[in-house]
Residue, then its C-alpha position, 0 to 999 in steps of 0.5 A: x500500500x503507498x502512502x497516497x492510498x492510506x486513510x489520512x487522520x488527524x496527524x500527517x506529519x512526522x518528524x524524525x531527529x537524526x543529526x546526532x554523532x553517533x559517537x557510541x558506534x565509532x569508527x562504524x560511524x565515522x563516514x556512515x550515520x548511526x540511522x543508516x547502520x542495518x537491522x537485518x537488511x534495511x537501514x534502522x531508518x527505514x523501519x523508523x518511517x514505515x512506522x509513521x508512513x503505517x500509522x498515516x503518517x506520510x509526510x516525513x521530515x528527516x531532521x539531519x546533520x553533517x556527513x547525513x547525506x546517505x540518508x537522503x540518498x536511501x529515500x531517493x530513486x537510484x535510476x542506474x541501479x534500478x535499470x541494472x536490475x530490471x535488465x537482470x530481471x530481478x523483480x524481488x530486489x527492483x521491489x525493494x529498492x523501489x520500497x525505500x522510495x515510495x514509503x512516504x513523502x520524505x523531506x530533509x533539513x539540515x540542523x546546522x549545529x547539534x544543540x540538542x533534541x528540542x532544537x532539533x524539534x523546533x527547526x521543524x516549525x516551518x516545516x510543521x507549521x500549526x499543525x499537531x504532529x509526530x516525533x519519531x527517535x531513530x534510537x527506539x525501532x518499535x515492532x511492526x506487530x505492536x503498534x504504538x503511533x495509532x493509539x497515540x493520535x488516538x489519544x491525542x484526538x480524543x484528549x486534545x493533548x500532548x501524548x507522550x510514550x512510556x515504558x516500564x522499567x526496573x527501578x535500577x534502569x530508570x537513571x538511564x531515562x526521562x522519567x514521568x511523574x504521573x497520575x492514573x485515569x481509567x484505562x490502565x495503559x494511560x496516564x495524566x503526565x504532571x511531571x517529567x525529570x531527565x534520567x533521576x536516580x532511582x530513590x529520587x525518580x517519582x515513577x518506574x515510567x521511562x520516556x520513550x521515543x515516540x511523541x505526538x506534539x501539539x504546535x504549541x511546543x515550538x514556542x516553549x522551545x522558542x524561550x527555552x534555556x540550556x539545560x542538561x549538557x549546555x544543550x536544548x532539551x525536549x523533556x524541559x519543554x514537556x515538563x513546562x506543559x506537563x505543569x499547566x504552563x501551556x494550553x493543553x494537557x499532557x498523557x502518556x501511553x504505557x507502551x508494552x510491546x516489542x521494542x528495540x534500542x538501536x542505540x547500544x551496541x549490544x542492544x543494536x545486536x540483539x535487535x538484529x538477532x531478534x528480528x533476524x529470527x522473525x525474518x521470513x526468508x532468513x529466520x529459519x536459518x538464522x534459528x537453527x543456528x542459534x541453537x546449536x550456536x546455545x549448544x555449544x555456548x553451553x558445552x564451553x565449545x563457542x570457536x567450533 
C-alpha cells in the first residue's frame, strides 16, 4: 500500500531527529550515520518511517546533520541501479529498492549545529507549521506487530493533548531515562503526565515510567522551545519543554501511553545486536536459518565449545 492510498487522520506529519554523532558506534560511524547502520537488511531508518508512513503518517521530515547525506540518498530513486536490475530481471530486489522510495513523502533539513533534541524539534516549525504532529527517535525501532503511533493520535484526538510514550522499567534502569511523574485515569495503559525529570536516580525518580521515543506534539511546543534555556549538557532539551506543559504552563494537557510491546534500542551496541538477532529470527526468508543456528550456536555456548 503507498502512502497516497492510506486513510489520512488527524496527524500527517512526522518528524524524525537524526543529526546526532553517533559517537557510541565509532569508527562504524565515522563516514556512515548511526540511522543508516542495518537491522537485518534495511537501514534502522527505514523501519523508523514505515512506522509513521503505517500509522498515516506520510509526510516525513528527516531532521539531519553533517556527513547525513546517505540518508537522503536511501529515500531517493537510484535510476542506474534500478535499470541494472530490471535488465537482470530481478523483480524481488527492483521491489525493494523501489520500497525505500515510495514509503512516504520524505523531506530533509539540515540542523546546522547539534544543540540538542528540542532544537532539533523546533527547526521543524516551518516545516510543521500549526499543525499537531509526530516525533519519531531513530534510537527506539518499535515492532511492526505492536503498534504504538495509532493509539497515540488516538489519544491525542480524543484528549486534545500532548501524548507522550512510556515504558516500564526496573527501578535500577530508570537513571538511564526521562522519567514521568504521573497520575492514573481509567484505562490502565494511560496516564495524566504532571511531571517529567531527565534520567533521576532511582530513590529520587517519582515513577518506574521511562520516556520513550515516540511523541505526538501539539504546535504549541515550538514556542516553549522558542524561550527555552540550556539545560542538561549546555544543550536544548525536549523533556524541559514537556515538563513546562506537563505543569499547566501551556494550553493543553499532557498523557502518556504505557507502551508494552516489542521494542528495540538501536542505540547500544549490544542492544543494536540483539535487535538484529531478534528480528533476524522473525525474518521470513532468513529466520529459519538464522534459528537453527542459534541453537546449536546455545549448544555449544553451553558445552564451553563457542570457536567450533
Amino acid at each position: 500500500m503507498t502512502a497516497k492510498q492510506r486513510t489520512r487522520g488527524s496527524v500527517t506529519k512526522a518528524v524524525v531527529p537524526a543529526a546526532g554523532l553517533g559517537t557510541r558506534f565509532l569508527p562504524a560511524t565515522k563516514a556512515m550515520p548511526k540511522e543508516m547502520l542495518p537491522i537485518v537488511d534495511k537501514p534502522a531508518i527505514q523501519y523508523v518511517v514505515e512506522e509513521a508512513a503505517a500509522a498515516g503518517l506520510d509526510d516525513v521530515l528527516i531532521i539531519t546533520g553533517r556527513n547525513k547525506t546517505n540518508i537522503s540518498n536511501h529515500f531517493d530513486s537510484v535510476p542506474e541501479l534500478e535499470l541494472a536490475l530490471e535488465r537482470k530481471g530481478d523483480e524481488g530486489k527492483l521491489g525493494k529498492v523501489h520500497e525505500a522510495s515510495e514509503i512516504a513523502e520524505v523531506h530533509l533539513l539540515r540542523q546546522g549545529q547539534p544543540l540538542g533534541l528540542g532544537h532539533a524539534v523546533g527547526c521543524a516549525r516551518r516545516h510543521v507549521g500549526d499543525e499537531s504532529f509526530a516525533v519519531l527517535l531513530g534510537d527506539d525501532l518499535i515492532d511492526a506487530r505492536d503498534p504504538l503511533l495509532e493509539r497515540m493520535v488516538a489519544e491525542h484526538d480524543a484528549r486534545d493533548a500532548t501524548v507522550i510514550a512510556l515504558m516500564e522499567v526496573p527501578p535500577e534502569s530508570i537513571h538511564l531515562y526521562g522519567c514521568a511523574a504521573v497520575e492514573p485515569t481509567d484505562d490502565p495503559d494511560v496516564v495524566k503526565i504532571t511531571g517529567l525529570v531527565e534520567k533521576p536516580e532511582a530513590s529520587e525518580a517519582p515513577s518506574n515510567l521511562a520516556v520513550i521515543g515516540r511523541y505526538v506534539l501539539r504546535p504549541e511546543i515550538f514556542d516553549i522551545i522558542d524561550e527555552l534555556e540550556p539545560g542538561r549538557g549546555g544543550e536544548i532539551q525536549l523533556t524541559d519543554a514537556l515538563n513546562h506543559l506537563a505543569e499547566g504552563k501551556g494550553d493543553g494537557p499532557v498523557y502518556g501511553v504505557v507502551f508494552r510491546g516489542r521494542r528495540y534500542d538501536t542505540g547500544d551496541r549490544a542492544d543494536w545486536i540483539k535487535a538484529n538477532v531478534l528480528l533476524g529470527v522473525d525474518h521470513p526468508e532468513l529466520g529459519a536459518e538464522i534459528t537453527d543456528w542459534l541453537l546449536g550456536f546455545a549448544d555449544r555456548l553451553r558445552a564451553g565449545r563457542a570457536d567450533d
